[in-house]
C-alpha positions in Angstrom: -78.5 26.4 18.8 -78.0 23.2 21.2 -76.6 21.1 18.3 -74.3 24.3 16.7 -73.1 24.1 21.1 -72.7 20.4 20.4 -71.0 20.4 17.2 -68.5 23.4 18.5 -67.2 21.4 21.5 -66.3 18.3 19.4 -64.7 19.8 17.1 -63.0 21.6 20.1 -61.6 18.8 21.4 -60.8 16.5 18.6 -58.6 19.8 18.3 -57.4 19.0 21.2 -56.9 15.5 20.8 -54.7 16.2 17.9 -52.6 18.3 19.2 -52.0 16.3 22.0 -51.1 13.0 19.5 -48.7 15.4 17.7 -47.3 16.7 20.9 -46.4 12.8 21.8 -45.2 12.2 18.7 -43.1 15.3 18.5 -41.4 14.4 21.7 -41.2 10.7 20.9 -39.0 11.6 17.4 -37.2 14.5 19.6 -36.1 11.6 22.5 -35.2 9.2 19.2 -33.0 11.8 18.1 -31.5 12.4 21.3 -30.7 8.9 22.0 -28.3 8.5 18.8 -25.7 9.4 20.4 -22.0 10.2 18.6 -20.8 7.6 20.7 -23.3 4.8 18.9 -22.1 6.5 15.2 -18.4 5.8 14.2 -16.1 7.1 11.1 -13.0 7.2 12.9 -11.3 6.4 16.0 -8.0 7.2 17.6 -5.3 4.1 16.9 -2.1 4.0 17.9 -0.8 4.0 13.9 2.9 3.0 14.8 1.6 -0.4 15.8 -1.1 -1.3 13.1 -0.3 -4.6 10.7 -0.7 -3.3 7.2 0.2 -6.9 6.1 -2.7 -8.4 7.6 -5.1 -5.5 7.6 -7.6 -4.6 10.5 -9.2 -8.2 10.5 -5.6 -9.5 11.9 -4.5 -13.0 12.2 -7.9 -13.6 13.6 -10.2 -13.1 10.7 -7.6 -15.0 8.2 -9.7 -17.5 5.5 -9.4 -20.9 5.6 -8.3 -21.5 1.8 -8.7 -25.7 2.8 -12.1 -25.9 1.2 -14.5 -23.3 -0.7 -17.9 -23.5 -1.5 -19.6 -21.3 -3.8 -22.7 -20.0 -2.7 -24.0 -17.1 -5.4 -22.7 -14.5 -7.8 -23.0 -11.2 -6.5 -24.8 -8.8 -8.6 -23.6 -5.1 -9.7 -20.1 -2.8 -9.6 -17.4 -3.1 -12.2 -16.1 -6.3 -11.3 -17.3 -9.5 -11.3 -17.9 -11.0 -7.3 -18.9 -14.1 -6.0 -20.1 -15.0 -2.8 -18.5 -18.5 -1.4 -18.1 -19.8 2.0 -14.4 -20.8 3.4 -13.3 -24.4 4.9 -14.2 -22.7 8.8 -17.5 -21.7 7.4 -17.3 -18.2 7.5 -18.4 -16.5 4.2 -16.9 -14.1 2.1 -17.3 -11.6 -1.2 -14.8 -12.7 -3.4 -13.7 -9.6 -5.9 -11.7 -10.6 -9.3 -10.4 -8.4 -11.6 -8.2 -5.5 -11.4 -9.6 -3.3 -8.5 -8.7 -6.6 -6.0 -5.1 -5.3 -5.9 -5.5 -1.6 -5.0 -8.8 -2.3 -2.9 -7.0 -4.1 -1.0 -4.2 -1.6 0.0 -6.5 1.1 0.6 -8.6 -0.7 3.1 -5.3 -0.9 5.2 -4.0 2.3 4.7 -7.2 3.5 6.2 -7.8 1.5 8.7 -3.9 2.4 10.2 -4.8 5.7 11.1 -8.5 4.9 12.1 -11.0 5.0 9.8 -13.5 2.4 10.2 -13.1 -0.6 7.1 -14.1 -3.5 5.7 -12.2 -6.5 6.4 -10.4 -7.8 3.4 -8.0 -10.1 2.6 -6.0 -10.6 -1.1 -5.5 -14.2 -2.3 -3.1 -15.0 -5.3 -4.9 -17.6 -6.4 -7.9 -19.1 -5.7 -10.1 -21.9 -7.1 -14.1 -21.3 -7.1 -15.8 -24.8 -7.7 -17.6 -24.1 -10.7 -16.2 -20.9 -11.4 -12.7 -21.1 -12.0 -9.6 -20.5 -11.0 -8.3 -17.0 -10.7 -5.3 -14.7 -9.8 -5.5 -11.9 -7.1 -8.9 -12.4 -5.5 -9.8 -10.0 -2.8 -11.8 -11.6 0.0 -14.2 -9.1 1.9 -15.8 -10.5 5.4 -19.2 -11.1 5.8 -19.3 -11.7 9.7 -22.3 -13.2 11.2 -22.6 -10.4 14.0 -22.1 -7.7 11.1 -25.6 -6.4 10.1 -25.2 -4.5 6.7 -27.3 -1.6 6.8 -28.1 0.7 4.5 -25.7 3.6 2.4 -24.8 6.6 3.9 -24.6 9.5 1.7 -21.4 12.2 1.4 -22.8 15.5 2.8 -25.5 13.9 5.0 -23.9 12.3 8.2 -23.4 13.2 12.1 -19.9 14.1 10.9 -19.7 16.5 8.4 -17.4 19.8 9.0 -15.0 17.8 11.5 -11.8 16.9 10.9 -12.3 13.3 10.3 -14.9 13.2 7.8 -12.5 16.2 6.1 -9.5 13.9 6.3 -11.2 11.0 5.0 -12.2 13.0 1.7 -8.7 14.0 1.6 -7.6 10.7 1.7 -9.7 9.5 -1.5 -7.9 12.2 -3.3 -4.7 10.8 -1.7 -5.9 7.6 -3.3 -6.8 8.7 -6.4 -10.3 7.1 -6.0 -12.6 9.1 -8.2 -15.3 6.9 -7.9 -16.4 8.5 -4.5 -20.1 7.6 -5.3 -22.8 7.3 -1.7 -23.7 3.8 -3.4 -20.6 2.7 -2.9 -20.7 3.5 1.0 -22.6 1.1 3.6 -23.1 1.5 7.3 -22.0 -1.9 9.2 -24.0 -2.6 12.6 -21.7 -4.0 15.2 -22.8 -3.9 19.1 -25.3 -1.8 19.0 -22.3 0.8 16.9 -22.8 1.9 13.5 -19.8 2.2 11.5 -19.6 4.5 8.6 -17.7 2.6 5.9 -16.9 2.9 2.6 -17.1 -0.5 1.0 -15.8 -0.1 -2.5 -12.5 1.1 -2.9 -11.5 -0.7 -6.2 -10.6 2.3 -8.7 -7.9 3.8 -6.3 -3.9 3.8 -7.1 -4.4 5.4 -10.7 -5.4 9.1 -12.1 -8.4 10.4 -11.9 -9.8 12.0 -14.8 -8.4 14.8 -17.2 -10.6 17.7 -16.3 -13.6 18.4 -13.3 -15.9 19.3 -16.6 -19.3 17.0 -15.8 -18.6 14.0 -17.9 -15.6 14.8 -19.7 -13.7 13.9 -16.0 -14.1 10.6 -16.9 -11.5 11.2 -19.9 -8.1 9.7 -18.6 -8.9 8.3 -15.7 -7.3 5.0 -14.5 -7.1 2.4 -12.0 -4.4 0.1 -10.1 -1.8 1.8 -12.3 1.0 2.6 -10.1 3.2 4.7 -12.7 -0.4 6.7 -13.3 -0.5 6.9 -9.5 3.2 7.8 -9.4 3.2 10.8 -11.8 -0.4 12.2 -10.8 -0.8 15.4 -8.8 -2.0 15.5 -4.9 -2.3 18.6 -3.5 -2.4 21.4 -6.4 -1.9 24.4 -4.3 -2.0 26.4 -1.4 -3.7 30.0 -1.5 -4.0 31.4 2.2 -5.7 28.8 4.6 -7.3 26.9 1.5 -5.6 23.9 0.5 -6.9 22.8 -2.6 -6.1 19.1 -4.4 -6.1 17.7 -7.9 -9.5 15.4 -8.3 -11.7 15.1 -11.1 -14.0 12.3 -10.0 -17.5 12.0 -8.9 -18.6 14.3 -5.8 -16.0 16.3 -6.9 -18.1 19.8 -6.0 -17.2 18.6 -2.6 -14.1 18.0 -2.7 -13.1 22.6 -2.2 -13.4 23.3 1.0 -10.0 21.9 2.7 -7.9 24.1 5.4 -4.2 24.1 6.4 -6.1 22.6 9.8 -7.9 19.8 7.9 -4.3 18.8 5.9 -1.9 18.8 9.2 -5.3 16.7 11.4 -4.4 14.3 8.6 -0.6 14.4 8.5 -0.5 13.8 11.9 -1.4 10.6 11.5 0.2 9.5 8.2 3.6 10.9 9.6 3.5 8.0 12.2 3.8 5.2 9.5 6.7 3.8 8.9 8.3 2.9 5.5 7.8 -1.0 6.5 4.2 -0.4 6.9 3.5 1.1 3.8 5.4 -1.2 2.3 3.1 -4.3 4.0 0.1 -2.4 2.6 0.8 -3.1 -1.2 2.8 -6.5 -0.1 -0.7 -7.7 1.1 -2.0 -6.5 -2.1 0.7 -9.0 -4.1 1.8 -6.3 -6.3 5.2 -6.7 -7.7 8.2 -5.6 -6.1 9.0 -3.4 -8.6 5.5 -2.0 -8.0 5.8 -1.6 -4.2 8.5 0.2 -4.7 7.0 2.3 -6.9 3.7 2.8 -5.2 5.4 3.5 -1.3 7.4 6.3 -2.5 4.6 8.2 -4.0 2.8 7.5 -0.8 5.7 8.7 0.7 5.9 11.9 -1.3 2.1 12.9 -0.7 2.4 12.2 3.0 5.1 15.5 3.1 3.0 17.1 0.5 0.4 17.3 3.6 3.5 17.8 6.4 4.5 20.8 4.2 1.3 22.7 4.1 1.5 23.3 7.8 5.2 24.3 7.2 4.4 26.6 4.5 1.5 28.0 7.2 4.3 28.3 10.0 7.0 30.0 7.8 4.2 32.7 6.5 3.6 33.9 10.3 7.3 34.3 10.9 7.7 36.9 7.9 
């Protein structure tokens, strides 16, 4: 009887032990969850648009390479187009992209980081020399700052931001782009003063078509990229049926790419409507795309920018009748 006495109260209070352990631990994930505040996680941030370079992009006249002497450090592994890794004459490395996603990579990085959106820093060179390499036309230049720690993806559908205007606008803006490669591996959360930046690092398949039709696979029939007059002649914004605004894109994620609002579209236009036809013309300058091309390329942006102005238009003349 003694030992069954015995054996009862230890059981009793490893019991309690335990639930004490998982108590701490409970609280200790609870306070960890607490603590990651919106103000440490960032998608977007309010810019004054009229003022952003589009020529020299968010990393300014500050972050510009130093073409005097490159070194090549590795060949970067993965993706569509071939990438090396090489060091510039101040020391300061970079990801150098060749191919034909340099171009429109380039001008999307800008037109995102004008009205906010947190970017990579990228630069387009017209020609470059790797030693050992080659030499090669249109190379985009992507930062790899020291005090930048590249974390790991984030994943559409699973951030602090989903359901608010800014993580809406920015999937609107990859069907303004046309990128239908909207993949999570091609997303990557950058570490800067204690901040984590949700960017989306791979932007190469944007300024064509997506593809022909959102059946799985077959959306891959058609598609294009950096093809201004495919960009030019593609559909945007498909239609408007009460307060659903619905757009044309037949790329991957596109199951998540339904749910927009008249509210989402005019957050969005709001800041589109503040650039100016120069900067929008900088953005595919800084790309090196022909002049013929710019042209081309600014008036569709042009033309997609009222698309989104109109919805709320449309919206405001329906509550007069």
């Amino acid at each position: 009887m003694k030992r069954a006495n015995h054996l009862y109260r230890s059981v009793a209070i490893l019991l309690s032990l335990l639930l004490l352990f998982t108590a701490a631990d409970a609280q200790k994930k609870k306070a960890k969850v607490k603590g990651s505040t919106a103000s440490q996680d960032m998608l977007w941030t309010p810019v004054d648009v009229s003022q952003q370079d589009l020529y020299l992009g968010p990393g300014g006249t500050a972050m510009l390479p130093d073409l005097s002497k490159i070194t090549f450090l590795k060949e970067e592994k993965g993706g569509y187009s071939k990438k090396f890794r090489i060091k510039d004459g101040a020391g300061n490395t970079w990801v150098a992209k060749v191919g034909n996603e340099a171009q429109p990579e380039t001008s999307a990085v800008r037109l995102l980081s004008a009205i906010g959106y947190k970017t990579e820093i990228n630069y387009l060179v017209p020609n470059l020399t790797i030693p050992g390499k080659g030499s090669f036309t249109n190379v985009r230049l992507e930062a790899r700052p020291r005090d930048v720690d590249r974390g790991k993806q984030w994943y559409w559908g699973k951030t602090p931001f989903e359901g608010t205007h800014q993580m809406k606008g920015l999937m609107l803006m990859m069907a303004f782009l046309n990128n239908w490669d909207m993949k999570s591996a091609n997303n990557v959360i950058l570490k800067e003063n204690g901040q984590r930046q949700y960017v989306i690092s791979d932007l190469g398949v944007s300024f064509g078509k997506t593809g022909s039709n959102s059946l799985p696979l077959f959306w891959r029939i058609g598609r294009s990229r950096n093809n201004p007059g495919d960009y030019a002649k593609s559909t945007f914004i498909s239609s408007v049926k009460g307060n659903r605004v619905k757009v044309r894109f037949n790329g991957k994620n596109r199951s998540r790419m339904d749910n927009f609002t008249r509210a989402d579209a005019r957050w969005l236009a709001d800041l589109l409507t503040q650039l100016s036809d120069r900067q929008i013309s900088d953005a595919f300058r800084a790309a090196n795309y022909s002049p013929s091309d710019i042209d081309l390329l600014s008036r569709a942006v042009r033309r997609r920018i009222s698309e989104l102005d109109q919805v709320d238009q449309v919206n405001r003349m329906a509550r007069r009748r």
